[in-house]
N, C-alpha and C positions, 0 to 999 in steps of 0.2 A: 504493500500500500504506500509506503513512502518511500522516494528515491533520492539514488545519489545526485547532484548537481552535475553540469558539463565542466563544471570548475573542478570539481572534485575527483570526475571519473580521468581529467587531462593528467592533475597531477599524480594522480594513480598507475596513468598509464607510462608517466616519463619515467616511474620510480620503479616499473614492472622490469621482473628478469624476463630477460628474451632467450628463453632455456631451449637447449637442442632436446632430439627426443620427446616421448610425452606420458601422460598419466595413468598409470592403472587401477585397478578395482579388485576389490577382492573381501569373500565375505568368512567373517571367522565365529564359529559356536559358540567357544569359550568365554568366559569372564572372569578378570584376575580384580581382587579390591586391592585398587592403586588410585592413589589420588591424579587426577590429571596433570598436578604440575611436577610431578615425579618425569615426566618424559618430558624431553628437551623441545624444543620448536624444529631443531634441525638435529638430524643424527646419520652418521656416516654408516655404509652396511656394518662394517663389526661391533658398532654400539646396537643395531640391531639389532643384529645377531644374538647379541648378550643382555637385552631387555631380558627381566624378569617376569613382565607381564606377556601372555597370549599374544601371538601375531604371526601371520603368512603371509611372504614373499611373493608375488607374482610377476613373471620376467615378460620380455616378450616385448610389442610395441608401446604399450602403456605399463608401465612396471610400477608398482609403487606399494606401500603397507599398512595393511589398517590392525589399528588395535582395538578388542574390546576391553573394556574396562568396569568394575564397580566402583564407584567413586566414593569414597570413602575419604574425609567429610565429603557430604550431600554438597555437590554444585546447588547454585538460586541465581534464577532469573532476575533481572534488572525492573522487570515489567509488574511482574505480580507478584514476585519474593517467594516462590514456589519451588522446593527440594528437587533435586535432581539426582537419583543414587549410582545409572549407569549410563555410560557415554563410549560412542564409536570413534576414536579420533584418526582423521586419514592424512594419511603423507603420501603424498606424489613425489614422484621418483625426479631424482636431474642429472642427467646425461650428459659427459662427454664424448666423443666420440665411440656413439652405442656402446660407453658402459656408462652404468648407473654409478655415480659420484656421490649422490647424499640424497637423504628422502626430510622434506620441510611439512611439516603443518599447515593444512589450509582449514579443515575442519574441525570441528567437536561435535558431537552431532548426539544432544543429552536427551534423555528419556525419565521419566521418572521412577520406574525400578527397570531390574534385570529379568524381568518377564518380557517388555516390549524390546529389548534388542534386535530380536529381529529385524523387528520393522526398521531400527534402527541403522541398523546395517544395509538394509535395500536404501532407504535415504542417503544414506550415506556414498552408495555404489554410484545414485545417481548422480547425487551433487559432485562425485568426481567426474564425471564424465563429460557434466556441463562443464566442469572447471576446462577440462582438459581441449573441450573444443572450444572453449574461451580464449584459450594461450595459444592453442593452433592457427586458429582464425582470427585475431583480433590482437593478437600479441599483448594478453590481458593476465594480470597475475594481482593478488590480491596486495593490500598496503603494504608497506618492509615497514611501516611504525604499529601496525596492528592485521599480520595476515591471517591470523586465525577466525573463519565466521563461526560464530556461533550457534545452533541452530538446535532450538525449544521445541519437542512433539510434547506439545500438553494432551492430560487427558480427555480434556473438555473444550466448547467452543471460547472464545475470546469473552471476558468479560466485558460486559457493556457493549459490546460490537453486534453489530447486525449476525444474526444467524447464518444467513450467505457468505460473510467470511469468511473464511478459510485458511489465510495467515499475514503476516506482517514484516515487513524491512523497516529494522532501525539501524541507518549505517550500516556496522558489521554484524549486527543481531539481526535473527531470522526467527519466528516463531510458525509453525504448523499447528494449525487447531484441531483440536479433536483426533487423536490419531487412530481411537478405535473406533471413528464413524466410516461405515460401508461407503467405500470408493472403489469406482473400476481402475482397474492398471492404469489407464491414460490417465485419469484424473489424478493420478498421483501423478505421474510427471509433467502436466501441464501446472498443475499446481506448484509446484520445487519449481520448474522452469520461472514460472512468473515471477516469484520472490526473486531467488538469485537474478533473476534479468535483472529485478530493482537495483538489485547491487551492482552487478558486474557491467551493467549498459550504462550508458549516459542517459543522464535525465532529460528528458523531452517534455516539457508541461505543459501549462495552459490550460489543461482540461475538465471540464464542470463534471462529465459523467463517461465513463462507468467510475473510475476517479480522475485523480490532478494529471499522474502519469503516468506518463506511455509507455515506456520499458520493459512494464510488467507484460501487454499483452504482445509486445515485441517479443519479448524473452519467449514466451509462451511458443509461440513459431518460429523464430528464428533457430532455436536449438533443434528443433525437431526436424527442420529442412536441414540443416549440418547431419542431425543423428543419423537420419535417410542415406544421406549422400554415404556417411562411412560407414555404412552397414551394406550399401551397393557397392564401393568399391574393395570391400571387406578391409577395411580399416579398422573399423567396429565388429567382434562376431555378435552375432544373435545372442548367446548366454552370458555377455557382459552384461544386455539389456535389461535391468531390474524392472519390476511389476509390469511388464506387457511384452508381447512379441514383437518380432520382426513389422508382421503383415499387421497387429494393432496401431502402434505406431506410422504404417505407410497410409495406412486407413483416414487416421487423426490428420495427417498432412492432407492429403487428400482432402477431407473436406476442410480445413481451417487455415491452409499456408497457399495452394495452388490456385485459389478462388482470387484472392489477394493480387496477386502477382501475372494473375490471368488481364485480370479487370486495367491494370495499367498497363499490361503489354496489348491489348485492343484498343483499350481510349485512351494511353496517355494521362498525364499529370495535370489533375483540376487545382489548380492553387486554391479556388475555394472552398472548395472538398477539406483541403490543408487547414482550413482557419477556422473551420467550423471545430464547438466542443464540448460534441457531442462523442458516443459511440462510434458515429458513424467517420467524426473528425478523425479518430485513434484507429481505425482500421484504415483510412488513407493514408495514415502515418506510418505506419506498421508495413500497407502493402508495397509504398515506396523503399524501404530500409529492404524487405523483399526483395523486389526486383532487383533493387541495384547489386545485391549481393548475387544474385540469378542470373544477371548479365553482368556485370563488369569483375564478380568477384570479391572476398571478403576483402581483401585487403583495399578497396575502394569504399566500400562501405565504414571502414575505418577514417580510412581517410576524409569522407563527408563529415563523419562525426567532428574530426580533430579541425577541417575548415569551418566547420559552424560555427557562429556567432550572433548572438543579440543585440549586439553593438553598443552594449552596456555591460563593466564588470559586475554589476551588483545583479540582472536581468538572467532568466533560466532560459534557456533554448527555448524555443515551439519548434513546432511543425515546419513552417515555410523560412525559419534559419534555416533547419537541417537540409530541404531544398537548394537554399540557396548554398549551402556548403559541400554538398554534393556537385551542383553545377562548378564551383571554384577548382574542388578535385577536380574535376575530370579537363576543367580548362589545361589545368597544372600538372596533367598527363603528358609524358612524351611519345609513349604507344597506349593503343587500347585493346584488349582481346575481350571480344565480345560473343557470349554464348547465347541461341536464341534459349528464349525463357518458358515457351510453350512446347508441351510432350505433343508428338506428333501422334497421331492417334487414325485421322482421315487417310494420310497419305496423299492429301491434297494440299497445294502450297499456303502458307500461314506472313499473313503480315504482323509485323510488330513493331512499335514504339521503340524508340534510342535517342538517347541525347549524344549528341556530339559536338566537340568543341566547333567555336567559327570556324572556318580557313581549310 
């Protein structure tokens, strides 16, 4: 529900490690009572190795080690001052020349006992994944003054909060509401995507409804167009993919990301569409960030973001900056490779929308 600023996400990103290699996942049964600050933020493989608490190694293109833990004293949220006794903490792996050099702390991922680990650990699977295509695509790694996010499965819905909630971005805290309410697979990872986008994306605002920003419902499809892609090119296997399948996942794209990116590759870019702030504002916002990653590629879509401007330091992005910063990218292009953006399906020839510099 609440995002980072463009201010915020910039200096985040100047401070981000640009690490070769990338993140993996991995889920462990066990549970050792260790207090969480017993294990360091960063620890080299033989300090691994020699942790006293639980934990599996997983090698390969995403390497990296998660620990289960009892927390012993009770972690407490910031929010509601509510005990926390067991937490998943994840380290992603950092590669030198494909070997693995040191594994860092990006999550803690708390539950309130060691009954819900589980669930803990599929959350936890996830939010690596997101991370991991965060730093692939986006060259995105979390604060070096506080990289650890935090993330709260309470057992109940948010106090005071509409019932339709389902969780919250403060900063580096993450909270999940209700984690024993009946959700299908998708709905968990749309739900984790949205929060983390809060974090991990730049704040885009402006918006009266469904809330202020857009990140969340960015986040929400922009991960799952990436999740597709590396699960098609087998970058991702299928049994990395916590709470849904392969074909659930391509399903959820399907109807929520290719609608999107459809709609501007036949009409093009309604600046009004842009200003509007409503739903319907946030999904022209959303299908732009879309496409341009769909045609010109993530690392352009970066680059929009890091052009944008309000033309105010104290002013938050909208919609029609991120436009216009997109446009400045691509001026400030020396080549363009451009992929069309529509699955061929007819076998009959297909127009589409592209911006291209003057000249």
């Amino acid at each position: 529900m609440v995002a980072v600023s463009l201010m915020e996400w910039r200096r985040t990103l100047q401070r981000s490690l640009v690490l070769s290699g990338a993140t993996c996942f991995l889920a462990l049964c066990a549970g050792a009572r260790v207090g969480a600050q017993q294990l360091p933020e960063r620890m080299v493989p033989a300090e691994v190795e020699r942790a006293s608490a639980p934990h599996e190694i997983v090698e390969g293109t995403f390497a990296g080690v998660l620990f289960s833990l009892r927390v012993d004293p009770p972690a407490v949220d910031g929010k509601y001052r509510q005990p926390y006794r067991a937490a998943c903490l994840v380290y992603p792996a950092q590669s030198a020349g494909g070997v693995v050099t040191a594994y860092a702390r990006r999550f803690a991922v708390y539950v309130p006992d060691a009954d819900a680990l589980p669930v803990a650990r599929r959350v936890a699977r996830m939010l690596l994944l997101l991370y991991g295509l965060s730093r692939e695509r986006m060259r995105f790694d979390h604060a070096r003054d506080a990289p650890t996010v935090q993330v709260w499965l309470t057992r109940g819905p948010g106090q005071g909060l509409d019932p339709g909630i389902a969780g919250e971005q403060f900063r580096n805290q993450i909270y999940l509401y209700d984690l024993y309410a009946e959700r299908r697979g998708v709905e968990w990872i749309r739900q984790i995507a949205h929060e983390y986008g809060h974090y991990a994306l730049p704040g885009v605002s402006g918006f009266a409804e469904p809330e202020e920003w857009g990140n969340g419902m960015l986040g929400e499809r922009l991960y799952v167009k990436w999740l597709v892609e590396a699960l098609q090119e087998g970058h991702v296997k299928a049994d990395a993919v916590p709470f849904a399948t392969p074909e659930e996942v391509r399903a959820y794209a399907g109807g929520q990301v290719v609608p999107l990116i459809e709609r501007i590759a036949r009409d093009g870019v309604h600046v009004r569409q842009l200003t509007r702030r409503d739903a319907e504002g946030m999904r022209a916002f959303a299908g732009l960030a879309l496409y341009v990653d769909a045609v010109y590629g993530s690392e352009m879509l970066r680059m929009g973001f890091a052009y944008a401007s309000s033309g105010r330091n104290d002013a938050f992005l909208t919609a029609v900056d991120f436009l216009r910063g997109v446009e400045a990218a691509l001026g400030a292009a020396n080549d363009l490779i451009l992929r069309p953006p529509l699955q061929e399906t007819t076998g009959r020839r297909q127009i589409f929308y592209v911006y291209l510099p003057r000249g």
